[in-house]
C-alpha positions, 0 to 999 in steps of 0.5 A: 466127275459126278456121274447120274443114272440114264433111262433110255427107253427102246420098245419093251426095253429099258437100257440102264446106265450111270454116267457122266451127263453134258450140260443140255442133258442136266438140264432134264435131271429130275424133271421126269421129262424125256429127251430122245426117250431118255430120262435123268435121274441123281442117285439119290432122287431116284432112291427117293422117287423110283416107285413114281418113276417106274409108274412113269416109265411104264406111262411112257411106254404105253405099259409093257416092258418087260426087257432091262439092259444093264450097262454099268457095273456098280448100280445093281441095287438101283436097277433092282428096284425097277426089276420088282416093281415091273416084274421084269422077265428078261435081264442082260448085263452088257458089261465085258465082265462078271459080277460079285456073289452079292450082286448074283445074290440079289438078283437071285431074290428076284421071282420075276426073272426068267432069262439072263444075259451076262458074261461069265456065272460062277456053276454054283450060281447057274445052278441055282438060278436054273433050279428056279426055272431061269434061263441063262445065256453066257457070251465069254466066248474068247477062251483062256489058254491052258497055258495060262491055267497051267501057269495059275494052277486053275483046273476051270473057270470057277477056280479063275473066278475066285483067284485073289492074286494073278502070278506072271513068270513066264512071257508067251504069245498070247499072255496078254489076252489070256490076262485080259480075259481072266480079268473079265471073269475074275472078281475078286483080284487084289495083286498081281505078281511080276516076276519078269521085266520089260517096259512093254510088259509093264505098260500093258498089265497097267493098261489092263487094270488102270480103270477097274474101279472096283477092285483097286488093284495092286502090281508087284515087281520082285526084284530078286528076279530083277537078273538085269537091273531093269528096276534099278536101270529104269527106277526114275521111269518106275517112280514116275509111273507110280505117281501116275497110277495114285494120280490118275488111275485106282491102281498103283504098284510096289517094288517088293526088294530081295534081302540081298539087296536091302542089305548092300544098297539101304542099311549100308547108307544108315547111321548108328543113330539112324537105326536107333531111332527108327527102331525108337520110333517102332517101339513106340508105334507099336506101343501106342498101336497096340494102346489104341486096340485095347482102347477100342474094345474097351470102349466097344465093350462099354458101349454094348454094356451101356445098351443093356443096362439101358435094357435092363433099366427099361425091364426094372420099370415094367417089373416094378409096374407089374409087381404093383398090379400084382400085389392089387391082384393079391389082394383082391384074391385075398378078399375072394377067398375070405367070402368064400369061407362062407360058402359050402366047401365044394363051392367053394372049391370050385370057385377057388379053381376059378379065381386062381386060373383067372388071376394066372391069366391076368399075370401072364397077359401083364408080364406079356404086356410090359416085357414086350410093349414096354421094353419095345418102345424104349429100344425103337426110341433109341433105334427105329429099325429094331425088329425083334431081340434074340437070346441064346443060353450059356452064350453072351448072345443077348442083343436086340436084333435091327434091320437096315434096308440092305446088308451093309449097313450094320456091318460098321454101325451099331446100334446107336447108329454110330460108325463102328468096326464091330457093328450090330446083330441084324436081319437080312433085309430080305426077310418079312421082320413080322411075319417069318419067311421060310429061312429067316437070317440073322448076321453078325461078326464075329470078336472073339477076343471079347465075345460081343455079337456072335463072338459066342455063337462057336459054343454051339460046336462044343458037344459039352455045351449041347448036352444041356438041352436048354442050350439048343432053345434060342428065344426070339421075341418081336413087339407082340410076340415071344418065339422059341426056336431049337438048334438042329443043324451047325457048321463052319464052311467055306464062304458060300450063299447057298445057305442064305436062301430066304423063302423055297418054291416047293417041298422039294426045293425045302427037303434039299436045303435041309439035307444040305444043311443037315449034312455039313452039320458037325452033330445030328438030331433027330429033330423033324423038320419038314416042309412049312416048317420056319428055319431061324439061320445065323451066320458070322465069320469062323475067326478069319479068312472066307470061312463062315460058322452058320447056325439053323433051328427050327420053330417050335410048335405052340405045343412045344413052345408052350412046354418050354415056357 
């Protein structure tokens, strides 16, 4: 059932909620009109609307609110529009869980947020919260037993916090609530593991994972553990409870079966012709699979080479429209130079000085002028959202660079906004595009079968690579404006978003980040950077896993930019 975001006003606070509405309620669905001081809103007239509702909000409650309460888990985007625009100061999630590093993340980039209520925080994200002067109140008071971090060898929470799989081998009083609990401070589970049987057991693991609709959660039952047939006494049972959880729930569970027993019990039941076409049909699958990913780099690499030539047709036109005004500039130097023939030699000399400088002058401000205004609005044309073009030497990095209103989008699209696995190089939508904040993150995935995107970006690693010095200079150009940054720092490193920090409060803030940084480098500088300098970070994957390969420079000066140049 479709389900709307609820409003409901209490003195300076503001309880958020998604969920499903009865008929009276639709009747006020946008209407900005209150019930109970309760208003409705759908998702998407609230995206469109929020500035105005906030403003109404604010009417309504006679202009101070400084409270919000969460109470729905996946409506965080949402909710932190409201944060900004009221600068609210105090946020509690009321929700008997923890939440993604994303969604820590985000409310990290919120300057207005003095407490926050939640149920469990990973320490990496208390501390950084903290070192911004944010208070934080955590109310996971119901404790895992050791027994249970024994059996999932975890030493903390944190380590319970990032656990993928959830292993059951053992039955205890107590295990129940300990798996109810880990629940509540785990994100990122995908499977849990049985290895002991019982219908009771069962039940009550699917019970506990049935409705978490944001993790979809697999249960495997190992049948080589199976010592009394429970799986093969109670398989009609198992069947039928599986349908339910595809049916009606968002998890669903697998047997996973010993060799032994496929062996006695299912290819004995095979004919010859059987394992003949089925080994068939995999060769050909498998033929036919592989077809379709070749295809599809093929075509992904097609696409990515159709942008450039557009690109490059685009800079052939401001070339051909530069090299005219030239020639016109040539000549009328031509004919400034026979006159002055006439003249006294050291006149002459001077103003031949003069003519030269200016018609340099003129040159540049042309080239400025097509190379940017030109090239621009052709690639706007095609996409609205670019933002700047970024080009690494001795890389296949030369892309121009878009930016979405959040960080997902451009993961699957590109940059003709077409669904695509290998998406774009993008900006973070934190980031001022005009004007660059403090740390400045560009993002892109990582091919490296092809190369495309930051499929390259691994050669800053290599220390043959950096011994050309013109290797280190990464070319960022905007509308107006051509920018040159150095590579001072680079790394691979668990995935971690203490590097995605945009803007710094204080020198010191900024000193520890570039410590930080400086010291996972894999090759030092003697670059300075300090304080007020502009950081330029590009990040992708590290070709698998949570790993990330990460990438800073720093900007340089007019000075040094204009010795580059």
């Amino acid at each position: 059932m479709k389900e709307y975001i609820v409003l409901t006003i209490n003195s300076s606070t503001i309880k958020y909620d998604y969920r499903i509405i009865n008929s009276e309620e639709k009747q006020l669905l946008n209407k900005n009109t209150a019930s109970n001081n309760t208003f409705y809103y759908t998702l998407n007239y609230f995206k469109r609307n929020y500035k105005k509702i906030c403003k109404l909000l604010v009417k309504y409650n006679d202009g101070y609110l400084d409270t919000l309460i969460i109470r729905k888990l996946v409506t965080f985007k949402y909710a932190c529009y409201i944060i900004n625009i009221l600068r609210i100061q105090y946020l509690k999630l009321d929700i008997p869980s923890t939440i993604s590093l994303l969604d820590y993340e985000m409310f990290l980039s919120i300057n207005s947020i003095k407490q926050i209520d939640c149920y469990f925080m990973p320490d990496f994200i208390k501390k950084q919260f903290e070192s911004k002067g944010v208070k934080i109140n955590l109310y996971n008071y119901n404790k895992v037993s050791e027994r249970f971090m024994l059996q999932q060898d975890s030493l903390d929470y944190e380590t319970l916090y990032y656990r993928k799989t959830l292993d059951i081998k053992e039955y205890y009083p107590g295990l129940i609530d300990d798996i109810k609990e880990f629940l509540r401070i785990n994100y990122n589970l995908k499977s849990i593991n049985i290895y002991l049987f019982s219908k009771d057991l069962i039940n009550a693991v699917i019970d506990l994972v049935k409705h978490d609709e944001s993790r979809n959660i697999i249960v495997f039952l190992h049948q080589n553990y199976d010592n009394n047939n429970f799986i093969t006494t109670n398989f009609a049972w198992l069947k039928e409870l599986n349908k339910k959880c595809k049916e009606e729930y968002t998890c669903e569970f697998r047997i996973i079966y010993s060799d032994s027993f496929l062996k006695n019990n299912l290819f004995k039941q095979l004919t010859f012709n059987n394992l003949k076409l089925i080994t068939t049909m995999c060769i050909y699958i498998s033929i036919v699979s592989l077809i379709i990913i070749k295809s599809y780099d093929y075509i992904e690499n097609i696409n990515v080479a159709i942008l450039n030539s557009e690109l490059n047709n685009s800079s052939y036109a401001a070339d051909e429209n530069v090299n005219k005004e030239l020639i016109e500039l040539e000549k009328k130097n031509e004919e400034i130079e026979n006159e002055n023939k006439k003249i006294d030699d050291e006149v002459n000399k001077e103003i031949m000085e003069s003519t030269k400088e200016n018609t340099i002058s003129q040159r540049e401000a042309m080239l400025k002028k097509y190379s940017f205004e030109k090239v621009f609005s052709n690639l706007k044309k095609t996409n609205n959202e670019t933002v700047g073009y970024i080009i690494i030497n001795n890389t296949d990095i030369s892309y121009p660079v878009v930016q979405h209103s959040d960080n997902s989008f451009y993961l699957k699209h590109d940059f003709f906004k077409q669904k695509k696995t290998v998406g774009w190089i993008f900006m973070d939508y934190r980031n001022n595009s005009k004007e660059f904040d403090d740390n400045t993150i560009i993002y892109g995935h990582y091919s490296s079968g092809s190369g495309i995107m930051f499929g390259s970006l691994k050669n800053v690693l290599n220390s043959k690579w950096r011994k050309n010095k013109d290797n280190l200079i990464i070319s960022y150009d905007t509308e107006n404006v051509s920018y040159k940054f150095k590579i001072f720092a680079a790394y691979k490193v668990d995935y971690t978003t203490d590097y995605l920090v945009t803007n710094f409060e204080n020198k010191d803030y900024f000193d520890v980040f570039v410590n930080m940084i400086r010291g996972r480098s894999g090759f030092k500088t003697d670059d300075v950077v300090e304080y007020g300098d502009k950081i330029l970070t590009l990040s992708t994957c590290a070709g698998g896993g949570n790993r990330r390969l990460v990438v800073h420079a720093v900007l340089l000066k007019e000075k040094e930019n204009n010795e580059e140049n």
